[in-house]
MIPAPA-339459 format. One record per residue (C-alpha): residue number from 1; x, y, z. Coordinates in nm, 4 decimals, decimal comma, padded with zeros to 6 digits. Example, Ala and Ser with C-alpha at 12.3 -4.5 7.8 and 13.67 -1.06 7.14 Angstrom:
// MIPAPA-339459
    i         u         v         w
    1   01,2300  -00,4500   00,7800
    2   01,3670  -00,1060   00,7140
// end
This chain:
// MIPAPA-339459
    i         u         v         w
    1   01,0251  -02,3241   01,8241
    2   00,9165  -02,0115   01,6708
    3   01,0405  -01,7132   01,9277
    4   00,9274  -01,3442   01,8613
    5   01,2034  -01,1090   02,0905
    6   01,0216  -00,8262   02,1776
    7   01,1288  -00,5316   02,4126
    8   00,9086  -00,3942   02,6955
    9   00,8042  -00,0852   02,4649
   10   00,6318  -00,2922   02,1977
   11   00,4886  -00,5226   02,4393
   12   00,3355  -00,2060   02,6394
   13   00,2016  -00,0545   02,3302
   14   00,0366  -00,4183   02,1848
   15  -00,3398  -00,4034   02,2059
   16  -00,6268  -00,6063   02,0651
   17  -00,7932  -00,5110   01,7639
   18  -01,0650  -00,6860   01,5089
   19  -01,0162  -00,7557   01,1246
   20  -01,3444  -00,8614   00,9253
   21  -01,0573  -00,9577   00,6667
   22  -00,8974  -01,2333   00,9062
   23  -01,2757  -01,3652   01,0229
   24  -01,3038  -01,3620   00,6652
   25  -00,9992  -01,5623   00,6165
   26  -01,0593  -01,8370   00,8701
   27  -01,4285  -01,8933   00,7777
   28  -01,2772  -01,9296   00,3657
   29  -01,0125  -02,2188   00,5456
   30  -01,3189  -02,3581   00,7699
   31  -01,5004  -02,4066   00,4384
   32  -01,2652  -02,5433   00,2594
   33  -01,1946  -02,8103   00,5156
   34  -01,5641  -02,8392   00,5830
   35  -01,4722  -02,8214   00,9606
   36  -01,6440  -02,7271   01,2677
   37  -01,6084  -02,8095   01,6114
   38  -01,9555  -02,7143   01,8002
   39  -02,3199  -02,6294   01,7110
   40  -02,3216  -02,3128   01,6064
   41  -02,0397  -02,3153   01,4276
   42  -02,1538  -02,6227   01,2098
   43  -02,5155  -02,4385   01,1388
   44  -02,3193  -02,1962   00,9816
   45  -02,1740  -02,4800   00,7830
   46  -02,3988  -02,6539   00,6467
   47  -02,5880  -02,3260   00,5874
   48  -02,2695  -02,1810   00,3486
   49  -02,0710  -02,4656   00,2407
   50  -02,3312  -02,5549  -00,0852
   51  -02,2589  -02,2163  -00,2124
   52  -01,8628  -02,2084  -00,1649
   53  -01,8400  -02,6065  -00,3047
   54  -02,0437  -02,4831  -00,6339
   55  -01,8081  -02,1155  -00,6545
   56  -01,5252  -02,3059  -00,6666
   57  -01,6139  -02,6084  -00,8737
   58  -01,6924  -02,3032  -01,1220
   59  -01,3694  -02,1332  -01,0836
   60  -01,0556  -02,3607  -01,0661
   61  -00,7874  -02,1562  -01,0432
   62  -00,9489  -01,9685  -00,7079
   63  -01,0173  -02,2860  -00,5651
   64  -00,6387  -02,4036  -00,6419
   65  -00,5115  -02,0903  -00,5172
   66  -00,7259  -02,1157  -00,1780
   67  -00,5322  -02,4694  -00,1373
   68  -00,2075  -02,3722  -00,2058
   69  -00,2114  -02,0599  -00,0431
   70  -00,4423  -02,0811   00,2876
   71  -00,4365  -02,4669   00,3410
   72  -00,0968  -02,5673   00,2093
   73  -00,0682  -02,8977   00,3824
   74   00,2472  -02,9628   00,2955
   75   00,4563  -02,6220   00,4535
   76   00,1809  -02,5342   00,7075
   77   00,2544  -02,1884   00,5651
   78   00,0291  -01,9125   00,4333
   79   00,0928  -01,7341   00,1498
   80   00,2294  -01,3967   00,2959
   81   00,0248  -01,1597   00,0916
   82  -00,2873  -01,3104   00,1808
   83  -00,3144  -01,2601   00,4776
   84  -00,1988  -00,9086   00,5851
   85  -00,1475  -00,7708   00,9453
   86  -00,4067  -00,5074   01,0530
   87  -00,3532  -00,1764   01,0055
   88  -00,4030  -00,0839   01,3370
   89  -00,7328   00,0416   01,3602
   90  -00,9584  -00,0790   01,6494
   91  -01,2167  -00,1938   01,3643
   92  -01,1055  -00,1423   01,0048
   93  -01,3073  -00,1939   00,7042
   94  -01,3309  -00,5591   00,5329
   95  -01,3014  -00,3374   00,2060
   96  -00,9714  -00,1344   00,3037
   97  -00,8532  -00,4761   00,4366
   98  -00,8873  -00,6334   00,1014
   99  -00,7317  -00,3586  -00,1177
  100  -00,4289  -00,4470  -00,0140
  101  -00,3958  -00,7959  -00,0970
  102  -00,5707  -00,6729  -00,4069
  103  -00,2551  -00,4112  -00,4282
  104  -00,0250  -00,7092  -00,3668
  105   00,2194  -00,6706  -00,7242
  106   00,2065  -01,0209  -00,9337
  107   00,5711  -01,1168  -00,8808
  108   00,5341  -01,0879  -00,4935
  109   00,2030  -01,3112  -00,4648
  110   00,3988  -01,5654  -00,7415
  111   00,7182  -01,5486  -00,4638
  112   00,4566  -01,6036  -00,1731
  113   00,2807  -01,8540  -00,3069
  114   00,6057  -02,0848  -00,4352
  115   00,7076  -02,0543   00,0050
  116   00,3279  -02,1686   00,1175
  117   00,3104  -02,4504  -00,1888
  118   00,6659  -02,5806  -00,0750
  119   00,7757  -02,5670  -00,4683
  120   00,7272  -02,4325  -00,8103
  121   00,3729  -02,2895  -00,8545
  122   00,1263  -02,5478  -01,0810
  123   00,0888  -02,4539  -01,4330
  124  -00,2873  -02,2913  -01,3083
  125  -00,1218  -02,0449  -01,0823
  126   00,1314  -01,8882  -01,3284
  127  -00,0196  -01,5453  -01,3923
  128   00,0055  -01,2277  -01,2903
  129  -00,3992  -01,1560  -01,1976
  130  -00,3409  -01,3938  -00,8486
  131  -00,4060  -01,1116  -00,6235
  132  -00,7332  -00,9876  -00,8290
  133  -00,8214  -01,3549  -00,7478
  134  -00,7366  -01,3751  -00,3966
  135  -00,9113  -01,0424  -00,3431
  136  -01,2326  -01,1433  -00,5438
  137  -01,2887  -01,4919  -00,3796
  138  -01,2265  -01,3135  -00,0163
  139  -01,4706  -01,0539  -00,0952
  140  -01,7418  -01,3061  -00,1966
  141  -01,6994  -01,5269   00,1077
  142  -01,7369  -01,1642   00,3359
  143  -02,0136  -01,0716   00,1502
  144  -02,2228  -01,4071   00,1610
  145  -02,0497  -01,6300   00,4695
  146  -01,9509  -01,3520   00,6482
  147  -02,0916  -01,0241   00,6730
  148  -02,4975  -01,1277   00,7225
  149  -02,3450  -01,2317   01,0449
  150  -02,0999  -00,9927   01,1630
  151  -02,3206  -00,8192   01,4098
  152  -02,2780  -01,1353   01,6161
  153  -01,9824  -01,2050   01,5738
  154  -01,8549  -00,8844   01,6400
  155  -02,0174  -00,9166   01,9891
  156  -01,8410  -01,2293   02,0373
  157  -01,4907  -01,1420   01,9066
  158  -01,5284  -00,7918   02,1382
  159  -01,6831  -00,9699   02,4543
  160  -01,3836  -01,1811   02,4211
  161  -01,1149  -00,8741   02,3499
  162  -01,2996  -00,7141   02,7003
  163  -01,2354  -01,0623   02,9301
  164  -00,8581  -01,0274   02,8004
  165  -00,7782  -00,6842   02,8564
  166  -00,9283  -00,7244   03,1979
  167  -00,6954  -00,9895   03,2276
  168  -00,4205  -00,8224   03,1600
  169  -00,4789  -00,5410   03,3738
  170  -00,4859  -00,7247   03,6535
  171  -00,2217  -01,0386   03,6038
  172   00,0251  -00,8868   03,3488
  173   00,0902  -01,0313   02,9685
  174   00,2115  -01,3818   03,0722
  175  -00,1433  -01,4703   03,1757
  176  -00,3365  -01,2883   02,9075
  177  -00,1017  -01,4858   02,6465
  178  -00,1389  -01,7986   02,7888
  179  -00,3880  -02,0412   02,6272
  180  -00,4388  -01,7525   02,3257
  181  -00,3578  -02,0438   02,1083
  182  -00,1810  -02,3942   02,1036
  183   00,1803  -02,3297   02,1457
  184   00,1797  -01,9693   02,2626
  185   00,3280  -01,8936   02,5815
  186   00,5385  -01,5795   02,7093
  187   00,8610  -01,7162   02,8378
  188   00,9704  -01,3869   03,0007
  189   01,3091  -01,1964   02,9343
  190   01,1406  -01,0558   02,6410
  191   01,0608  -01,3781   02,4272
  192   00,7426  -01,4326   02,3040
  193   00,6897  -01,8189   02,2051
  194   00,3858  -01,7901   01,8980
  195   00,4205  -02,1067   01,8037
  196   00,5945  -02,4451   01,8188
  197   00,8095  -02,4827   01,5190
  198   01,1418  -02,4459   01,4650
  199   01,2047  -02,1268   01,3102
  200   01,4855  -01,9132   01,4051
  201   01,3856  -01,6214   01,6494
  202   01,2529  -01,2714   01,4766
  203   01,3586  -00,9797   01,6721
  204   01,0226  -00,7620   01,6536
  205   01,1279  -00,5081   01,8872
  206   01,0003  -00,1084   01,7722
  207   00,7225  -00,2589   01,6021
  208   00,3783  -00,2538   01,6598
  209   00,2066  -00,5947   01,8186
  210  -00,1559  -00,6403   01,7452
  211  -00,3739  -00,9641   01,9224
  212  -00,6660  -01,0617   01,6782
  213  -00,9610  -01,2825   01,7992
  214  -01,1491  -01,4958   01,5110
  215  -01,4287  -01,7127   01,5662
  216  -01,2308  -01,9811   01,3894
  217  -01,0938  -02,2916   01,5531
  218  -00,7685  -02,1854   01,4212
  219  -00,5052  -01,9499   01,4175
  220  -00,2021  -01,7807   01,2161
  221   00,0573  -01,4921   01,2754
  222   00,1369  -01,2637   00,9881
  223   00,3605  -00,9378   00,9584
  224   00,5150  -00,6740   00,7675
  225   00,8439  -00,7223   00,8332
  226   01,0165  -00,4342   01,1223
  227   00,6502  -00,2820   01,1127
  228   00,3696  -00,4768   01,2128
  229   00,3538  -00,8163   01,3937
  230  -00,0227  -00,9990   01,4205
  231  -00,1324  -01,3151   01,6044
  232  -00,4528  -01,3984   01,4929
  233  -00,6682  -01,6444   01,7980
  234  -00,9236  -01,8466   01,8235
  235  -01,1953  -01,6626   02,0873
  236  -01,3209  -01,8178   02,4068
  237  -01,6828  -01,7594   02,2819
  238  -01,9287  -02,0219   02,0478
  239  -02,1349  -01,8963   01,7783
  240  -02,4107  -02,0113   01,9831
  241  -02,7875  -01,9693   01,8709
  242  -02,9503  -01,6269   02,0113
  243  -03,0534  -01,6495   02,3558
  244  -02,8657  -01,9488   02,4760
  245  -02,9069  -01,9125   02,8471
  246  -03,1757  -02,0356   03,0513
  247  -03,2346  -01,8915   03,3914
  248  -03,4737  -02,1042   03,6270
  249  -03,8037  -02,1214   03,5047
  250  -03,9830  -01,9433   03,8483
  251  -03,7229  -01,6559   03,8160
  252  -03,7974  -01,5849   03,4501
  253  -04,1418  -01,5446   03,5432
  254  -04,0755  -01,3091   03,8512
  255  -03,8197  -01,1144   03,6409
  256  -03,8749  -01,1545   03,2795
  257  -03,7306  -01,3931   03,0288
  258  -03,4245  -01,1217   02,9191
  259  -03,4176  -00,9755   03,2872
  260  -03,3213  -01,2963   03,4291
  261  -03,1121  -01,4246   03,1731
  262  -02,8917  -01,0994   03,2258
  263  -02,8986  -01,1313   03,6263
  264  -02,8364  -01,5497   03,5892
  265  -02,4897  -01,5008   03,3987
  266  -02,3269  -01,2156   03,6592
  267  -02,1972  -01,5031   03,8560
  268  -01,9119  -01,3000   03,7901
  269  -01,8163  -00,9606   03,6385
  270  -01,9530  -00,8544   03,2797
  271  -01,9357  -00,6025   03,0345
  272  -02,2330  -00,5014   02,8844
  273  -02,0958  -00,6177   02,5322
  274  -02,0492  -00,9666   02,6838
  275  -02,3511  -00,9549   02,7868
  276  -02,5063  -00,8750   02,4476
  277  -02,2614  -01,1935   02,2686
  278  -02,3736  -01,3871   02,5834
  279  -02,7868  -01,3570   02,5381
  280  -02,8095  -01,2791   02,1998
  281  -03,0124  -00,9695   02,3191
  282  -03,0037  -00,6207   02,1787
  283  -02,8152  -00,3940   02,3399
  284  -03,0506  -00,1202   02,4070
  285  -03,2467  -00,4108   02,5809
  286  -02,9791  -00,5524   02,8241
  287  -02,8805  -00,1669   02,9223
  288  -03,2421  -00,1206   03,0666
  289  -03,2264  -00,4585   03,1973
  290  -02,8958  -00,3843   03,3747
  291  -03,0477  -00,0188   03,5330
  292  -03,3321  -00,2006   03,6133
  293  -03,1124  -00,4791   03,8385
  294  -02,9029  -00,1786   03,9594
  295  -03,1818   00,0323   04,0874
  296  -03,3615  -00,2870   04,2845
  297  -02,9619  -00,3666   04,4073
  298  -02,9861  -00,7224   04,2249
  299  -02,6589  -00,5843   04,0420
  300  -02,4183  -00,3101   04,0947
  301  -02,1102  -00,1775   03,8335
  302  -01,7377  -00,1054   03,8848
  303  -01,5139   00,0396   03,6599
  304  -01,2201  -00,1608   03,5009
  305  -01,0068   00,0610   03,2851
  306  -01,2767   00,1725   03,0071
  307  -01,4929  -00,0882   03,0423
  308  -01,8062  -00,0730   03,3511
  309  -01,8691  -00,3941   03,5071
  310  -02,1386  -00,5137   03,6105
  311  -02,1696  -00,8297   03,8922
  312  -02,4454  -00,9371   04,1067
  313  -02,4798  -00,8026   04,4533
  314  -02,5852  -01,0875   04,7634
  315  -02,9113  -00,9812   04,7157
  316  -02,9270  -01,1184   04,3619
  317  -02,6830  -01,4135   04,4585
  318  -03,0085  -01,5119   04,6885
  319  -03,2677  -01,4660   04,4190
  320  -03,0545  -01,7026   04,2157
  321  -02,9569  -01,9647   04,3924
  322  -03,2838  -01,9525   04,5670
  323  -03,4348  -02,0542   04,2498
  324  -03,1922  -02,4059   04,2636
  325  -03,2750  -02,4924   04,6273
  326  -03,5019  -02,8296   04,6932
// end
């Protein structure tokens, strides 16, 4: 199985951060694959794949590089260059991700490529522009799949990050790891299963450890070798359609449509960016919803590390529930 050994230092010092370039990355494999596994991910489908099937019946040797490199069904393997480990930043730039696969020198993206294809390159990937290419066909699928909804998804990917790091404040690494993604599971004594093959164990110790949510089904790790170690996850939210919840009818119309919705989905303790992924609201609109709760002591707040909580109180428990009685 693939083991990462990893001393308590770098494991204290890992954090979650986002990456436009590897949302970017896993929506370019989704559409290649034409897969989706709930609603809203396969309205954002059918919405984009037309586009990306005629881009890359018009340019053949991005379309064989995509397959070779991101899909590679017969290594499982990306190529390395394409998909870099984040910098480090909370929330970097999808254009300072880019430049440096862009930066990536010919020789090293041939190399890469030969380990992902599982054998010498094709004739149509023997050229030295392959990382102009890469970087082009990512930045088109940001700029037309990607970016007119990154507001959203950013909401999702950060209500998600929020619900972790709570985690692992209060039950330690082993449960925040657990379930990130198929195969990962922290085995203690400083071994860090990432995935079930059988590669030997990398000894990541003194380097930095970054967690990376996607709205993709699917996940990768990537690195920079004895610098910077990535696992990229699938996040517990859906790309659902704005304002998914549905309080009870008769409390919507006491409350408000967006003031009940908010109330309905403290069952248990939220951020105020979950809340926002959750309703679909703005978040100037679920702040005065949540000061409004708080002031008629429907909903009070705790702190939990840097994020304020908010939960419902037994007053708004009663309103709820009230609302499902016979």
């Amino acid at each position: 199985m693939g083991l990462w050994l990893i001393n308590a230092d770098s494991l204290a010092t890992g954090r979650f951060v986002l990456s436009p370039l590897a949302e970017t990355i896993g929506c370019l494999r989704d559409l290649e694959l034409e897969r989706a596994e709930h609603p809203g991910r396969r309205a954002w489908l059918e919405a984009e794949l037309p586009g990306h099937r005629a881009h890359m019946r018009e340019n053949p040797v991005a379309h064989r590089l995509v397959r070779e490199g991101l899909i590679a069904l017969k290594t499982r393997w990306n190529a390395d260059f394409l998909t870099p480990p984040p910098s480090g930043e909370f929330e970097p730039s999808f254009e300072d991700e880019v430049a440096v696969v862009r930066a990536t020198a010919p020789d090293q993206a041939r190399a890469d490529m030969e380990v992902s294809s599982g054998g010498p390159l094709p004739e149509i990937l023997r050229r030295d522009d392959l990382p102009d290419i890469a970087a082009d066909t990512l930045t088109r699928v940001w700029r037309e799949a990607v970016e007119p909804y990154w507001p959203r998804r950013r909401r999702v990917l950060e209500a998600d990050i929020i619900a972790r790091t709570r985690q692992l404040g209060r039950d330690g690494w082993a449960a925040a790891l657990e379930g990130l993604r198929p195969g990962v599971r922290w085995l203690g004594d400083g071994r860090l299963r990432v995935n079930a093959a059988d590669y030997p164990p990398c000894e990541i110790s003194g380097a930095q450890l970054f967690l990376v949510p996607v709205t993709s089904p699917r996940g990768w790790v990537t690195w920079e070798r004895d610098a910077r170690y990535a696992m990229i996850y699938p996040c517990a939210g859906e790309l659902a359609d704005p304002a998914p919840v549905r309080a009870p009818r008769a409390l919507a119309r006491l409350l408000g449509e967006g003031r009940a919705a908010v109330l309905t989905l403290l069952d248990d303790p939220k951020s105020t960016t979950q809340l926002v992924a959750l309703t679909g609201l703005p978040l100037g609109s679920v702040g005065r919803h949540l000061k409004i709760l708080v002031d008629a002591r429907l909903a009070d707040r705790r702190r939990s590390g840097r994020s304020v909580l908010y939960y419902r109180t037994r007053a708004g428990d009663t309103l709820v529930t009230a609302q499902h009685a016979p």
